[in-house]
C-alpha positions in Angstrom: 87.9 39.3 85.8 86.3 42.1 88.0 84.2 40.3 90.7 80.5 41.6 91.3 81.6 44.7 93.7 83.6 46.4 91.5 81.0 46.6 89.0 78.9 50.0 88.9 75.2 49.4 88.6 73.9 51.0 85.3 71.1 53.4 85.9 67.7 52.7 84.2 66.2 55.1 81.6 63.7 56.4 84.3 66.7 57.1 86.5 68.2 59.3 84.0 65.3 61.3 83.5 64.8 62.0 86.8 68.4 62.9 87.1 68.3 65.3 84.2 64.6 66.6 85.0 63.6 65.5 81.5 60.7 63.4 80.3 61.8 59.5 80.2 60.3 59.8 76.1 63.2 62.7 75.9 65.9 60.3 77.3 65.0 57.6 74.9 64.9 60.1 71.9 68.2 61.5 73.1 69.3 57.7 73.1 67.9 56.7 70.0 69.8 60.2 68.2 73.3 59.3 69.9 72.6 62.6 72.5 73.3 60.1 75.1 75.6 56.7 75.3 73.6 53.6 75.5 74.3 50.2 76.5 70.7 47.7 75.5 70.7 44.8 77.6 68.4 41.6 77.8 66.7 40.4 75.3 64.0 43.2 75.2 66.9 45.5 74.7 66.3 47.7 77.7 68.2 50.5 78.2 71.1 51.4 81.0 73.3 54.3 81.3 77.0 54.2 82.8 77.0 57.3 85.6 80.0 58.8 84.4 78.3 59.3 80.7 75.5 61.1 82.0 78.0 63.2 84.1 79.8 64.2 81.3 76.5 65.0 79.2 75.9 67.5 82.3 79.4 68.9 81.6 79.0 69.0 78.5 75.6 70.7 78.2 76.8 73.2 81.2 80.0 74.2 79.1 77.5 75.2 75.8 74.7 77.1 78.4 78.4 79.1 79.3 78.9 80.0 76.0 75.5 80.9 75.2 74.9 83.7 77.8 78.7 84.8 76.8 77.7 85.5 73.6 76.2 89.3 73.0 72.5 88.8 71.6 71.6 92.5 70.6 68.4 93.8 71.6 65.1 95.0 69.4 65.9 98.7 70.4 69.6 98.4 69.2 68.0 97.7 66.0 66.9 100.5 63.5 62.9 100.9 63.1 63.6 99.9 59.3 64.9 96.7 59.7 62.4 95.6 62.5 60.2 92.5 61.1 56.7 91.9 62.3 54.5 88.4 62.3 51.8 88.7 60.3 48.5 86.7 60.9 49.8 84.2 57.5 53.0 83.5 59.4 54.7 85.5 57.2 57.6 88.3 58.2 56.5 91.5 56.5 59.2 94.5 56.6 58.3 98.1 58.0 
């Protein structure tokens, strides 16, 4: 049985919002969607978050912001005047 030092302290939902620069609302709607592993303790159910889960959400997340600025987005002028779609004031797209 581990003894009390070997045990790593669980960091608060506060604590992980701070860490990921987010809202604390956004960690516990990441919590409550699975986003982020959870562990509820007490009897209120209060939320704590191992270190090493958080770290690999921040790999995680890093590894998908990679792909996304790999991938080619082509820009409006690429684009024939034709297929260009404008807002109109309904919300609606209307073609040129």
């Amino acid at each position: 049985m581990p003894n009390h030092e070997e045990i790593d302290p669980m960091l608060t939902t506060s604590e992980v919002a701070r860490l990921l620069n987010v809202h604390i609302n956004t960690v516990r709607r990441w919590s409550n969607q699975g986003v982020l592993k959870t562990y509820r303790i007490g009897t209120r159910g209060d939320r704590r978050f191992h270190r090493e889960d958080i770290a690999t959400f921040l790999t995680q997340k890093s590894k998908m912001a990679n792909l996304d600025t790999e991938m080619e987005i082509p820009s409006l002028s690429d684009q024939s005047s034709g297929s260009r779609q404008n807002l109109s004031a309904s919300g609606a797209y209307d073609r040129k």
